[in-house]
C-alpha angles and dihedrals in degrees: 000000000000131000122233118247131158120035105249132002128228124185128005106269099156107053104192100146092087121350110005115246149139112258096222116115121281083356096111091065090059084065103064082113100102088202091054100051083045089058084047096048090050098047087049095044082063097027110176087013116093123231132203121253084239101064086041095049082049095049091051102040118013137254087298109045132170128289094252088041090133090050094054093046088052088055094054093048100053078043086058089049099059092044096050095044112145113007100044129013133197118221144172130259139184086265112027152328111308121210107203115203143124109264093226090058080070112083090219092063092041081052097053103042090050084057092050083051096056094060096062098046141082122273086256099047091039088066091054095058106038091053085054092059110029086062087060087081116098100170144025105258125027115242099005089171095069110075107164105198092347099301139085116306100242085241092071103037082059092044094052090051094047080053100051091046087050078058097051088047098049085046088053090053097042073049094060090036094071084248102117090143091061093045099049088055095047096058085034093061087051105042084052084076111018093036097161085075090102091170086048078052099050097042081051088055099052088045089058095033087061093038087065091251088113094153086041084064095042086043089052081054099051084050101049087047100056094053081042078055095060093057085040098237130126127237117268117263092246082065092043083050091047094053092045088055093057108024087038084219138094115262118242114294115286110266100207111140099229111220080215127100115256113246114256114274111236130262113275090239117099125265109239134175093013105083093116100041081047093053090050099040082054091051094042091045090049096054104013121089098205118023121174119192103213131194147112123287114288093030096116099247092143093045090051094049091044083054092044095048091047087064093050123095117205124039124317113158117198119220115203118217114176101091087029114119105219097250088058095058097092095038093056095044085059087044094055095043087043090249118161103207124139125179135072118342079262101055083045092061104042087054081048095048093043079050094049104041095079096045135082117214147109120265122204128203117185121195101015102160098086088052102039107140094052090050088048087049093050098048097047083051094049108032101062093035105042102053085185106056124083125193134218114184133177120211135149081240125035114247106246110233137134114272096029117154104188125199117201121219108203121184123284109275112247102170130136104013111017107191084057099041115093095264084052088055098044088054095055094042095056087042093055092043097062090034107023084199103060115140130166119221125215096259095052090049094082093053086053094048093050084041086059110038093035089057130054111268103242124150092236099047083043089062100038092057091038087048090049096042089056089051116042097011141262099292092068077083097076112121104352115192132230095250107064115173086057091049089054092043093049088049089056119108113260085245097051090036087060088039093057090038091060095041086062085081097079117085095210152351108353132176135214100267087054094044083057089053090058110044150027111252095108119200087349087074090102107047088046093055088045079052101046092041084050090059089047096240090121121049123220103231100175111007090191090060096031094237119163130184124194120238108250103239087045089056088059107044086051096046085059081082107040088054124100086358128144086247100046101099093034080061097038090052091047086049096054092044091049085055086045088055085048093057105038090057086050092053099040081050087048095084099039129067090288110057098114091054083044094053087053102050086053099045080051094076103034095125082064094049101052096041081055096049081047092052092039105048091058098040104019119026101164086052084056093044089060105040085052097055090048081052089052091052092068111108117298087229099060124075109222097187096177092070107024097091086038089045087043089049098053099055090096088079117103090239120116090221099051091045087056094045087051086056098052087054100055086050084057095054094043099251101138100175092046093046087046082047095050095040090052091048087048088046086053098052106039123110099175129056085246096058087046103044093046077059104044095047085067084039091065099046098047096040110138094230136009095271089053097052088040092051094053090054103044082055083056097060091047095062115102103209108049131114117247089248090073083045093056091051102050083056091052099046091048080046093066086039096063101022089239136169094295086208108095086063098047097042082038079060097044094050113042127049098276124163119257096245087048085045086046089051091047103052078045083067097039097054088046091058089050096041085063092057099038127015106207082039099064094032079066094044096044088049087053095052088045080056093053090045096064102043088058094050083244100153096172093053080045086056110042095040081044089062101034086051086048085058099039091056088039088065089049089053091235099151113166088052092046086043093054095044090046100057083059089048094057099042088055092045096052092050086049101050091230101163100184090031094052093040084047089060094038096064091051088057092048087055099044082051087050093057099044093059141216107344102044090161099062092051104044105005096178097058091048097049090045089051094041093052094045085057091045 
């Protein structure tokens, strides 16, 4: 920043850390002009470099300065020179106003080179010296004159880092001294005002911890946590370390709200006959990189896994494969980990592997052997290049890549004596379960032995045979054949066997009233599912809600029938139109109190909707025009990845919903000519105020210009029929465009019936309004609507307060707390595959990494190794 001239300093002349003055006598009160200590600071700041009037006559007096601008700055420059006289001078250049001095004559460069000092010094003689220059400071902040833009002069944000880790330094050495007590006080005083510094936090534990004030350091954690808390971020792992190290327990669960689906809970029924493949799945998936449960259908691979993921803390989403065509594969994996990506299988899983790259979780993949080259594929993109990320997969065949460690399920033993072996128990256990009161007499001993040593010895064809002999007695157990689930499904009654074909059409968990939709039974729908769960050949996932799931061999065995039947498309298009219905309740909920449990239900059910788009799209288009629009109509805030590429893709269709829908997506993926394309089309098809206003509402965030936007939403709030949810937003986006009050959005929100994510939008306006009057005003205001954001599930109002919050702090020159948020921020762009937004973020990293110094890694190591990965 300075040249060097001169050969050795004296005495200070140049005071920058604090107000700005000349150490010469009665000189500082010749420095009460505020322009004139700003002229000073400046020419410091560049000291031996020359600047240009114009950056000077800026610094002093704003973008817009006064007429005789020139003039004044002239005046304060011959002032400097008097004052300066003989020791520095300030001359002209072809360029600028030059300030000549030696740069250890400013208190800034003496500071730093006592520092640099330090380092290489003894703990005794490091005291020395930090003490030295840490009393050079006369003020809180170096350079407070110089506000580029309203915010710290980059100088200064550098400076005061350079400051805290002189701290941490002087601290270490106090450490080493024997003098913990000094040195607790001493990081005490500062978190109490800069408390996002966690490794200032962990160095003041340690500090405590050896001073004999050990609750006094857990007590300093819990603190540091709970600010962490308000920006809803978790300590560092160095500060979790730290805390193991003293408390010699691990600190509370992290609270993170991980943007990844949670895995799939277990069944209620007990796990039996497993205990050791359980023990060793938990140890491989805790060192291995890849691990593929293999085994024939019916083994239990997908119960084991769903055992092994509910004793695993962090995120590990589970994707499931068996009713997956290959070309969905990618997609569903991004769906499952909230990835926006769009494209070939091969653009899906770059933007999966850049995502991934950054995090640290387990991925699972079930029922991987019918899509075995994508998995492959996937595997080979993430493992070498996401060092964080760890796969399970189940499959009847492992999947072949390097890596791989297998593990084998066999069936369950049932030598020696059957009916006490595992498989013995689990019989018994199953049977009890459908009749409490099974029992099997000794006559009918010997028919259960041969059962079980004549099959093979699966936990599904145990159940199954368990399930029937409670039912319908023992001796359905003659002659039992080798192939089991097709045994139980050819024993079933014509009625039950047509009811479980058609129920093969759903791709996941149902419930009775979806089960009526699909088929034809009638008001015999109930007593056939009690049946069929009684068979076991529908498993009873929650029995509170009522909610079943078909195993998946016996899905396939049953949709042999439905397929290629005279009823197939009648239950298919039933099927469509029950996801339609879905989704038009979602959509209608979307603008009243309950949207958020209404979004859940739906994306419950995600697996169903897509397979209907898919049907739909071949054999009823009109059918997948509509059911995408619906899909169109859930909240704007909200990012529903399981339908955005199937809602992009069917914009093609000549319906004024689906076109709107189309538009919203390609809002969602960034593409703001293609999302303008698709709302005009929309505009020009509607015929409702829904449909146009579903158009109009894309129409006013990608506008071209101000008159444009305004003009959409003027035509909002024309609109008759229209809730008060789409009339909230059109205020607060007129709101952004005029800089206005904010707060007729906001209040709009407060008073009618909106939706949490469209509240949570408006109070996003409304902090940015206040942000531009007052900047810790706003940085409060933009927090609260971030809060509100996460309650509603409302990921693209999280984003965009969690940036503008980022800014706001930065030109505070609050670093620790930008630095924490923006991690966040980077991490959600990225998932979002936001580009402007995540280049945005990267370059305020960059500069957070700038101002901490050389060693960036050192001060704030998770920023540095996410930057450094997104520019690997």
């Amino acid at each position: 920043m300075m040249s060097c001239v001169g050969t050795g300093p004296r005495g200070i002349l140049l005071r920058a850390l604090g107000q700005a003055w000349v150490e010469r006598g009665g000189a500082r009160d010749a420095l009460a002009d505020p322009a004139l200590r700003t002229v000073l600071a400046a020419l410091t700041v560049r000291a031996n470099v020359p600047v240009p009037p114009a950056e000077l006559i800026a610094a002093a007096w704003g973008p817009s300065p006064r007429a005789n601008a020139e003039d004044a700055l002239g005046t304060r420059i011959s002032r400097l020179r008097t004052l300066l006289a003989p020791t520095a001078d300030v001359t002209w250049s072809e360029t600028g106003y030059l300030l000549r001095v030696d740069p250890g004559r400013i208190d800034a460069v003496r500071f730093e080179r006592l520092v640099d000092k330090s380092l290489r010094a003894g703990p005794r003689e490091g005291v020395r010296l930090l003490n030295r220059a840490l009393a050079l400071w006369r003020g809180p902040v170096a350079y407070p004159e110089l506000t580029p833009g309203g915010r710290a002069h980059d100088e200064a944000l550098r400076l005061g880092e350079l400051r805290f880790r002189a701290i941490e330094h002087l601290a270490r050495c106090e450490l080493a001294l024997g003098h913990a007590g000094a040195a607790a006080d001493r990081l005490l005083e500062l978190l109490a005002v800069e408390p996002f510094r966690e490794r200032m936090c962990a160095l003041a534990m340690t500090a405590l911890h050896r001073a004999g004030r050990t609750a006094e350091a857990l007590e300093t954690f819990r603190h540091v946590r709970a600010r962490l808390a308000e920006l809803s971020a978790d300590p560092s792992e160095e500060l979790r370390e730290t805390y193991r190290a003293i408390a010699g327990a691990e600190p509370d669960r992290l609270t993170r709200r991980w943007p990844v689906r949670p895995p799939r809970l277990p069944p209620p029924t007990s796990f039996l006959g497993r205990d050791s493949e359980l023990a060793r799945l938990t140890a491989l998936a805790g060192r291995e990189r890849l691990v593929t449960i293999t085994g024939g259908g019916g083994t239990g691979k997908t119960r084991l896994l769903l055992e092994a993921l509910s004793t695993i803390d962090g995120p590990s989403p589970t994707v499931e494969l068996s009713t997956l065509e290959p070309d969905e594969v990618p997609l569903a994996v991004a769906a499952a980990l909230g990835v926006h990506a769009r494209g070939t299988g091969d653009d899906v899983l770059g933007a999966l592997t850049d995502y991934l790259s950054t995090q640290r979780l387990l991925l699972a993949l079930d029922n991987c052997e019918h899509v075995l080259t994508e998995v492959r594929s996937l595997a080979k993109r993430v493992l070498p290049r996401c060092p964080g990320v760890r796969l399970i997969a189940t499959s009847r065949v492992p999947l072949g890549v390097g890596g791989e460690r297998v593990l084998p399920l066999a069936p369950l033993p049932s030598g020696g004596e059957p009916l006490t072996s595992d498989s013995g128990r689990l019989f018994l256990a199953r049977a009890r379960r459908v009749r409490p009161g099974f029992v099997i007499t000794p006559e009918q001993t010997g028919l259960v032995r041969g059962a079980l040593r004549t099959m093979r010895c699966h936990p599904l064809n145990i159940e199954l045979t368990a399930s029937r002999a409670a039912v319908h007695g023992v001796d359905e157990l003659k002659d039992l054949p080798l192939e089991v689930v097709e045994w139980a499904f050819d024993r079933l009654a014509v009625a039950d066997a047509e009811l479980l074909s058609a129920l093969t059409v759903f791709r996941g968990e149902f419930d009775l009233r979806a089960a009526e939709a699909v088929t034809d039974a009638g008001g015999a729908i109930a007593a056939g599912i009690t049946r069929l769960a009684e068979l076991s050949l529908l498993t009873v996932e929650d029995a509170k809600s009522a909610r079943f799931r078909i195993p998946e061999l016996v899905r396939q065995v049953a949709a042999r029938q439905l397929a290629g039947s005279p009823t197939e498309h009648k239950t298919r298009d039933r099927h469509a139109r029950w996801c339609l219905d879905l989704a038009t309740r979602a959509a209608a909920e979307a603008t009243g109190e309950d949207d958020r449990a209404a979004a859940a239900r739906l994306r419950s059910s995600a697996a169903d909707v897509t397979a209907a788009l898919r049907w739909s799209r071949a054999e009823e288009p009109g059918l997948a025009g509509e059911l995408a629009g619906r899909l169109g109509l859930l909240s704007p805030y909200r990012s529903e990845v399981d339908f955005l590429a199937w809602q992009l893709a069917l914009g093609e269709l000549e319906h004024p919903l689906a076109a709107g829908a189309a538009a919203r997506a390609a809002l969602r993926y960034g593409d703001i000519a293609s999302a303008r394309g698709l709302a005009e089309r929309g505009a020009g098809l509607a015929t409702t105020d829904e449909e146009r206003c579903l158009a109009l509402h894309t129409l006013a965030l990608t506008a071209p210009d101000t008159e444009s936007a305004s003009a959409a939403c003027h035509e909002i709030l024309a609109l008759r029929e229209v809730p008060d949810a789409h009339r909230v937003d059109a205020l607060a986006v007129l709101s952004l465009l005029d800089a206005g009050t904010g707060g007729e959005a906001a209040e709009a929100a407060r008073s009618l019936a909106v939706p949490s994510a469209h509240r949570a939008y408006a109070c996003y306006v409304d902090a940015m309004v206040r942000l531009a009057r007052d900047v810790e005003d706003g940085i409060a205001a933009l927090g609260h609507a971030r809060a509100l954001a996460q309650q509603a599930d409302a990921p693209m109002v999280e984003g965009e307060a969690t940036s503008a919050q980022v800014t706001a702090l930065l030109r505070l020159g609050r670093l620790p707390e930008a630095a924490k948020l923006l991690l966040h921020s980077l991490e959600h762009w990225q998932r979002l595959r936001a580009p402007a937004q995540l280049e945005a973020s990267t370059r305020q990293a960059q500069e957070i990494l700038a101002a901490v110094g050389e060693s960036p890694e050192a001060v704030i190591p998770a920023l540095s190794r996410f930057v450094g990965t997104l520019a690997r």
